[in-house]
N, C-alpha and C positions, 0 to 999 in steps of 0.2 A: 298488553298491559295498559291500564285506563290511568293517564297520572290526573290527578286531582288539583286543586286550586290549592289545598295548604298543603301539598308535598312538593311543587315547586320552588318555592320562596326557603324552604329546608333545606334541599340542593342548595341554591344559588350561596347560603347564609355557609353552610361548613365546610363545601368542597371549596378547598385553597391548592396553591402551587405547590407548596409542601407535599400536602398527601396525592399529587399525582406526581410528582419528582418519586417518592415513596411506592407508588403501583408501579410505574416504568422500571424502576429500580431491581424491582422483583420479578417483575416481566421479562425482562433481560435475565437474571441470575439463573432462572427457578429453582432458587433458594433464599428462603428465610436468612439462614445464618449470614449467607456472603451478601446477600442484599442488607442487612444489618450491620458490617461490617465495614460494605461499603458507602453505607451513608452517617455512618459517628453514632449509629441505633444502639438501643438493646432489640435483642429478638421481640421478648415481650412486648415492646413498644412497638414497633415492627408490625406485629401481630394484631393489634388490638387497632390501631390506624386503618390494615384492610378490613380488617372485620368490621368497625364503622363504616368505612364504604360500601361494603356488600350490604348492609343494613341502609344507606340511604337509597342505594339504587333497587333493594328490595330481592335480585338476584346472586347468587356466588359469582365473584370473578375468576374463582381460580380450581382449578380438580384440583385435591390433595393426595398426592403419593408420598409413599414412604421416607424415599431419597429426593422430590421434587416437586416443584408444582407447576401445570398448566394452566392456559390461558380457556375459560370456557367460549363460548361465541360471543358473548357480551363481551367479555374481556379482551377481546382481540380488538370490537369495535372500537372500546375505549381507550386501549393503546394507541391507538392510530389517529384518535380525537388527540389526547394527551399529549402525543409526541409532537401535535400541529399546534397545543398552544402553546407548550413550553420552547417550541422553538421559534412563535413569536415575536415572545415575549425575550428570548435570547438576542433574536435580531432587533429589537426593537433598541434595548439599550446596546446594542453596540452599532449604531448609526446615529445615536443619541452623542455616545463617547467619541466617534472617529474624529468628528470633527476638529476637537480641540486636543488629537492626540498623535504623536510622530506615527507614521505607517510602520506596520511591521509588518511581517508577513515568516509564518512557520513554513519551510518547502522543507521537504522529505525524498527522497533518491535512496535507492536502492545502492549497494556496497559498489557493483559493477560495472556501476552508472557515475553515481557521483565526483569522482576524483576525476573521470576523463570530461563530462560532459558539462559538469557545473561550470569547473572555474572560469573557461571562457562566457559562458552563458551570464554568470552573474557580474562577471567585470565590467563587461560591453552595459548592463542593466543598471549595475550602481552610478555610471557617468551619464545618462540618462536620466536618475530618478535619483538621485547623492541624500534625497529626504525621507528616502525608503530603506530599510533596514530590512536582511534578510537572515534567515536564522537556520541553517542547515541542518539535517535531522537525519542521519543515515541508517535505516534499517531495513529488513528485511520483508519479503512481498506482502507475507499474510501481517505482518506486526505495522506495516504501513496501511492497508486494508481499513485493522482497527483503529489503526490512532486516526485515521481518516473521521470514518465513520460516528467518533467520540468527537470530534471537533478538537481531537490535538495538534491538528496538524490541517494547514489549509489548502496545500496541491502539495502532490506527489509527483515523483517522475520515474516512471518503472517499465518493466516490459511485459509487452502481451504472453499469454492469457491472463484477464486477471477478472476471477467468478470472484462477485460480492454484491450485495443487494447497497440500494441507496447511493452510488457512489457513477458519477459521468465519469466515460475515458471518453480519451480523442487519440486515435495514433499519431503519432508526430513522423517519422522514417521507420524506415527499414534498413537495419544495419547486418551488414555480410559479419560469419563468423568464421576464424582463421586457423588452421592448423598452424602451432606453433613448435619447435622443434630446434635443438642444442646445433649450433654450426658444429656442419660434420656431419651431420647425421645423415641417414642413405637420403629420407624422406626429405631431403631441404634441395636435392641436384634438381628434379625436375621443377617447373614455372607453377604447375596446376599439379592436385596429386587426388586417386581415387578415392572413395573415402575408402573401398574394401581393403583399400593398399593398409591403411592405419590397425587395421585388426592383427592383434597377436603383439603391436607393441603394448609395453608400459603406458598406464596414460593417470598424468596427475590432475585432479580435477576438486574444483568446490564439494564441500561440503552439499548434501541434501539438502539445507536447509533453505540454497538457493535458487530461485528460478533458472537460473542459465542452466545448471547442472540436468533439470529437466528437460528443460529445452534444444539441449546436447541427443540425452538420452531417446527422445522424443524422436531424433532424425536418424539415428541408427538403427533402431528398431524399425524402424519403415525402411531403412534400407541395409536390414538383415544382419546387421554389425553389431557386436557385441565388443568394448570396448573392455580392456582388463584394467581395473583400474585398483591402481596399488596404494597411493597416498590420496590424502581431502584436506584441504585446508581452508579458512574461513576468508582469507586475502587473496584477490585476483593477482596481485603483486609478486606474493610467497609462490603462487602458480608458476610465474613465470622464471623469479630465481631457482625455482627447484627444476624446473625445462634445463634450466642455464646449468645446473650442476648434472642431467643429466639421470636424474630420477625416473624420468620419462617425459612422451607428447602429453599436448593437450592441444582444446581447442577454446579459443577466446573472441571476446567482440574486436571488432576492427579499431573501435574505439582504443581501447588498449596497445592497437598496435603503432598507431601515428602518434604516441605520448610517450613510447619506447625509446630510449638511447643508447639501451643496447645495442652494440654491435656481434654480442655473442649468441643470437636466437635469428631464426630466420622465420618467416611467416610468410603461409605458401595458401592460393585459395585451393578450392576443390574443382575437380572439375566435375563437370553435369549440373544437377542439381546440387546449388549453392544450400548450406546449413544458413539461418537465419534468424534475426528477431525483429520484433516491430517493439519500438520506444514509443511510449506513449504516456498522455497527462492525466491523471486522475483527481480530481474533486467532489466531494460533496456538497450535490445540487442545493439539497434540503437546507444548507447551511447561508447565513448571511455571508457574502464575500464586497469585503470594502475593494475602494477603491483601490488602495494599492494591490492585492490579489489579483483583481481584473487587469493592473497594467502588468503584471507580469505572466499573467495567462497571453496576453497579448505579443509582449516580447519573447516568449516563447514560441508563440507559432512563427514569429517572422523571422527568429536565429533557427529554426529547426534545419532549414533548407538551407543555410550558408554550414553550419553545423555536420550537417551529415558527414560522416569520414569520405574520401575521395576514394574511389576506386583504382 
């Protein structure tokens, strides 16, 4: 494509931040309606915004299907221009703003993480930094992912695997996960217990919607076990009262177990090969991270290792 002296000055005069806030918008949805939706649009207006772009840049940005639209090859290029300058221009005013403005910092943890591994983590950080403000966010793996990825949230703290484009991890440990079990129970007499021993009990466990639960599932099936699992519930907590009433085993982070003051649950490791997870920090690179976000990327790696539950 040959650009000319007076179609350059054309670009530079109409394409604004709006209409690529606008393309990105729809690039992400491929949809008109929800990308209209989600930017205060009518469709129509929506509509007529790309179609001026496809007219300055001379080619279509997008395939049109029935239920969706694609990105053509120019449009992927432009995405990718688009997204580097609106996220500039995001960083830009907010290194503009830090300066004159108290630290915050959004963290995010996962259900089965948070209540054991925060509270010391952030106590030990707020007498350090008392001018930093933290703001806890608990949800779930993929729902952390996103609000990552959107800039709702500035580090995470969750466990491995975690597949998502755009987004650094760093493993922080490796935490043992524990066969837990009602005092009394046959499975609590010995120190160590098989995992084959555990099949055929009752076993109460997180909901799907959790990583651990997969991460469970994940070690049994490699070592042929099939766990019968009769109750889910959405609290690591409810887990372990419902052990305690005798609903059935389960298996939990270690974390959970040094936070415990029951006396009525025992926790026993495995022997052989240990079940396991790796905790680890998630941020988005692509994103501006102030000062205070780096000091607590920082104080996180160096409480990781005093942190680790004890064997």
């Amino acid at each position: 494509m040959r650009w000319t002296h007076r179609y350059i000055p054309s670009m530079r005069t109409e394409l604004n931040f709006h209409l690529l806030e606008q393309f990105v918008a729809l690039a992400r949805t491929k949809n008109f309606t929800r990308a209209a939706e989600e930017l205060n649009l009518s469709q129509p207006a929506l509509s007529r915004a790309i179609q001026k772009l496809e007219e300055q840049l001379g080619q279509p940005l997008f395939e049109r299907k029935p239920r969706e639209v694609l990105l053509t090859d120019l449009g992927e290029l432009l995405l990718e221009r688009a997204q580097q300058i609106l996220k500039l221009m995001e960083d830009m005013f907010s290194e503009l703003s830090e300066a004159g403005r108290r630290g915050r910092i959004r963290l995010g943890a996962i259900p089965t993480i948070a209540p054991y591994f925060l509270p010391g983590l952030l106590s030990s950080f707020a007498k350090k930094h008392p001018d930093i403000s933290v703001i806890v966010q608990e949800d779930t793996t993929e729902h952390l992912i996103k609000r990552c990825n959107h800039g709702e949230i500035d580090l995470a703290i969750l466990a491995l695997p975690i597949a998502a484009k755009f987004v650094e991890v760093e493993p922080l440990f490796d935490e043992e996960l524990l066969l837990v079990v009602p005092v009394g129970h046959p499975l609590g007499t010995a120190q160590s217990v098989a995992i084959d021993a555990v099949e055929g009990y009752p076993f109460v466990m997180l909901s799907e919607a959790h990583c651990l639960s997969e991460n469970i599932a994940t070690f049994c099936r490699r070592k042929s076990v099939q766990p019968v699992t009769v109750e889910r519930t959405s609290q690591l907590a409810t887990v372990q009262e419902l052990v305690t009433l005798n609903h059935g085993v389960s298996i939990v982070p270690e974390m959970a177990r040094n936070t415990d003051t029951s006396d009525r649950r025992i926790y026993r490791s495995f022997s052989g090969e240990k079940p396991q997870r790796t905790v680890a920090m998630m941020w988005n690179s692509y994103r501006f991270q102030s000062k205070a976000v780096k000091k607590l990327m920082e104080h996180v790696r160096l409480q990781s290792a005093e942190l680790t539950p004890q064997r």
